[in-house]
N, C-alpha and C positions, 0 to 999 in steps of 0.2 A: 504494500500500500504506500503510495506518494508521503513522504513527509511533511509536505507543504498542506498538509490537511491536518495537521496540529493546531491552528487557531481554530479552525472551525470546531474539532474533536475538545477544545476546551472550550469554546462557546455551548458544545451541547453539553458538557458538563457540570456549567453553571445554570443551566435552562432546567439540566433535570432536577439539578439537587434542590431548584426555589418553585419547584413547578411553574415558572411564571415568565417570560418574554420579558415583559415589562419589569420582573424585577433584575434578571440577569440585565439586561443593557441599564441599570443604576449601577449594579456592581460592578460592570465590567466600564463603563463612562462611556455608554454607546449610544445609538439613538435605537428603539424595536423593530426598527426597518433591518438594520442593518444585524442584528441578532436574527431576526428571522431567514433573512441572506445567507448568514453562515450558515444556519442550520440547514437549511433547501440546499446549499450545495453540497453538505457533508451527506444525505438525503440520498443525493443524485449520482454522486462517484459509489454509494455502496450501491445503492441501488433496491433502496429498504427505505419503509416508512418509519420514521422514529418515535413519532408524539402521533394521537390521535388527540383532534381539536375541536370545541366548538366554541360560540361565541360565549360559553362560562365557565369551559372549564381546558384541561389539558390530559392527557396521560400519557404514561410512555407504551407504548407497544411490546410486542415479547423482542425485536428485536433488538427495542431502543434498551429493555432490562439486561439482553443481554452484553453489548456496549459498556453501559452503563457499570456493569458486575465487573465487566476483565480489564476494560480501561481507566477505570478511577481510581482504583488505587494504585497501580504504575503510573499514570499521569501527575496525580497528586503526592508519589513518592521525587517524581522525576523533581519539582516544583520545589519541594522539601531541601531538596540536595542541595539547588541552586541557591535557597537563602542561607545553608551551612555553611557554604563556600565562602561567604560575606562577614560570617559570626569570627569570632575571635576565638583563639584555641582553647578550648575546653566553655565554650558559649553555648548554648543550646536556641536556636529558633525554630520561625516555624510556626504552625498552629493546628489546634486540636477543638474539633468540637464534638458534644455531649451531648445524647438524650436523658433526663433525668425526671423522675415522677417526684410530685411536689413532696410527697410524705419524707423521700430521703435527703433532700435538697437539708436541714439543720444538723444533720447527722454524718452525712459524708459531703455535699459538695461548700457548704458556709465555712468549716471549718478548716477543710483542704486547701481550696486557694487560695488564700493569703498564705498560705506557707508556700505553696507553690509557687505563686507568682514572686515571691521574697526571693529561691533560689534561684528562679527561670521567666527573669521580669522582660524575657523576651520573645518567649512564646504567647502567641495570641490564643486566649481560650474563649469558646463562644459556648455556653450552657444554654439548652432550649429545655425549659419546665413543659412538661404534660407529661397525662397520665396515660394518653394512648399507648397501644402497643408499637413502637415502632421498628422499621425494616431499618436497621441502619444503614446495611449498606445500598440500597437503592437511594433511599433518601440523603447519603453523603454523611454521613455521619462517622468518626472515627471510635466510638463506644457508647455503649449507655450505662447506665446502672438500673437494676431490678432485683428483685426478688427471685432468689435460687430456683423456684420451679416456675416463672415466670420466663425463664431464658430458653430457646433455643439450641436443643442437644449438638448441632455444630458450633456454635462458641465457644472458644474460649473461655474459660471463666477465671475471676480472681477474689478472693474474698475479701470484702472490707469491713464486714461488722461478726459480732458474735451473734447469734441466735436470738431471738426472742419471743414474743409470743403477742397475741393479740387477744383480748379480754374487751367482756360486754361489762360494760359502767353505767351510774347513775349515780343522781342525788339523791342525800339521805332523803329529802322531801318528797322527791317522786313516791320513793317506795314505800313510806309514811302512810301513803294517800293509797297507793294502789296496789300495793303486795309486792315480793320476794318474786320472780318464778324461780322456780326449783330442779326443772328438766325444760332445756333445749325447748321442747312444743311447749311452754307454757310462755315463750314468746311471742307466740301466735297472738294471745292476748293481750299484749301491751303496746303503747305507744313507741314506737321506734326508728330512727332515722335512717334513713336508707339513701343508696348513692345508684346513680346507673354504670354499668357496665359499659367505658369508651366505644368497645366493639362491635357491641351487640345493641344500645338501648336499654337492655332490659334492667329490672332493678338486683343489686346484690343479693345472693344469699346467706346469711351468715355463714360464717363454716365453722362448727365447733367441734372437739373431738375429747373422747375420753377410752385410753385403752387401745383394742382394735376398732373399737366404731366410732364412725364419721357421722355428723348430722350436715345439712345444709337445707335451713331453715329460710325458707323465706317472708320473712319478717315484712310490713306494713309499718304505715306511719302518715303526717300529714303532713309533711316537709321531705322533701329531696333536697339535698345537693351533696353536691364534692370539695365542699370547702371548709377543712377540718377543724381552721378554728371556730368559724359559725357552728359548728354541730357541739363544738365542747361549749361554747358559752350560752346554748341556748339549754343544753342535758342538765349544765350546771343550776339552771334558772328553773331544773322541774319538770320540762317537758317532757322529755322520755328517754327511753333506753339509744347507750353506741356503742357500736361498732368499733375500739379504737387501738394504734398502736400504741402498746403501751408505756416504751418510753417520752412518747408525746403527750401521754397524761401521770405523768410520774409525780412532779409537781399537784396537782388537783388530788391524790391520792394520796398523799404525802400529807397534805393539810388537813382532807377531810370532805373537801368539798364535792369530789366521788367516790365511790366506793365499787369496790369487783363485785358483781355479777355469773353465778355461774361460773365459779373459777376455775373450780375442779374441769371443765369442759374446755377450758382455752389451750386453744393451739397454739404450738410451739412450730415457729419456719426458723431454716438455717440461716439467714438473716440479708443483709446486704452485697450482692456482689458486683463487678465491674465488669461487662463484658462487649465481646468483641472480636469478629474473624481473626481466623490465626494469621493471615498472610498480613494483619496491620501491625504484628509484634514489630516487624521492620521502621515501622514509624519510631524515629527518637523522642519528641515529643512525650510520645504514648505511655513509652516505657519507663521514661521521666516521672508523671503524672503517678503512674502504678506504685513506684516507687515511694513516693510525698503520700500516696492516699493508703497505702496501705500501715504506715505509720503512725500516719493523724488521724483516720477514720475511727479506728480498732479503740481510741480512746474516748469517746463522745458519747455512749453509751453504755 
């Protein structure tokens, strides 16, 4: 394949990773005429559709995935080298971005980066919070962190927290007024906060566990959402039973202000990991970051 089709193979590289025309030619300081140009003629020399488009949306094709899978991270290695080249001996640059779900962002990513960026104040890191599941590497992403059976059995994995468990809480007042439950379905009857599933829509189901058996209870309530301090200060205030990480209500439990629920049934997960295709070990950056988080993370919990 022609080399001279390198601008265009990194114009579709930034098109796929922002899914957007219009935000690749900001990044790139171009005008969407001429991002679109590159792309039509990277297009035409393969001989393959890459993006399928309408006037709302974009997506990549299977051929544009596959592109996208074996040229991104050689391209974006090749990229890497040329800013090392520039660094000063024993310098680290470069830049690494993150998928990260809001729950772990005070536990592994607040406390991480200021040490990181202290050692490697010349690596650019770009962190995007959500709770969706994301492809990283379609989406351009150099790792994410999740929850150990939330990853993908080809990953890489690397661990950043100890284990813990997640517990149903409440105020003393709540339970005052409305009872104890005492098994898993005696949830069924109480007031309870519930969140949707990114993927699917649908609402959580608890998932409790005692022993060998698993329950997953799907619990009701008059509030939805996904925004955990809303849910602890409104449980606090009475309203009903959560769902919660429990070192995120360590504090509130600590003082009094909730109490476990069904304890004996809380699950225990192997905790925080950092993960990511094995062919990005080659990133320096990366293994920089692994370095700093597996150090600082381990301790915040």
């Amino acid at each position: 394949m022609k080399t001279n089709l390198l601008p265009q193979l990194q114009t579709f590289l930034v098109v796929a990773r922002l899914r957007s025309f219009s935000a690749a030619a900001r990044e790139l300081g171009v005008s969407p005429a001429a991002v679109s140009q590159s792309v039509r003629q990277l297009e035409d020399q393969l001989r393959v559709v890459l993006f399928t488009r309408t006037t709302r949306s974009m997506a990549l094709t299977e051929a544009g995935r596959r592109l996208l899978e074996g040229a991104g991270p050689g391209l974006g290695q090749a990229l890497a080298s040329l800013q090392e080249v520039s660094a000063q001996p024993g310098e680290a640059v470069g830049r690494l971005k993150l998928t990260v779900p809001e729950i772990a962002v005070p536990y592994v990513i607040a406390p991480v980066l200021p040490a990181f960026r202290g050692r490697h104040p010349r690596v650019e890191v770009e962190v995007v919070v959500e709770n969706r599941f994301v492809d990283i590497v379609v989406e351009g992403y150099d790792a994410g962190v999740r929850l150990h059976e939330a990853i993908e059995r080809d990953m890489v994995q690397v661990r950043l927290t100890d284990a813990f468990r997640f517990v149903v809480v409440a105020a003393p007042s709540y339970l005052a007024k409305h009872g104890t439950p005492r098994r898993p379905e005696d949830l069924l009857r109480h007031e309870c906060f519930t969140i949707r599933v990114p993927s699917s829509g649908a609402l959580y189901a608890w998932e409790l566990e005692r022993g060998k058996r698993n329950w997953r209870v799907p619990v009701r309530g008059g509030i939805v959402t996904n925004h955990r301090e809303l849910t602890q200060a409104l449980v606090e205030q009475g309203l009903g039973l959560a769902y919660a990480f429990e070192p995120a209500v360590k504090e509130a439990l600590h003082t009094g202000r909730l109490v476990r629920v069904l304890e004996e049934y809380a699950p225990s997960v192997p905790g925080f990991f950092l993960y990511f295709p094995s062919r990005a070990q080659r990133s320096g950056p990366l293994r920089l970051f692994i370095e700093v988080a597996k150090e600082v993370a381990a301790k915040t919990m």
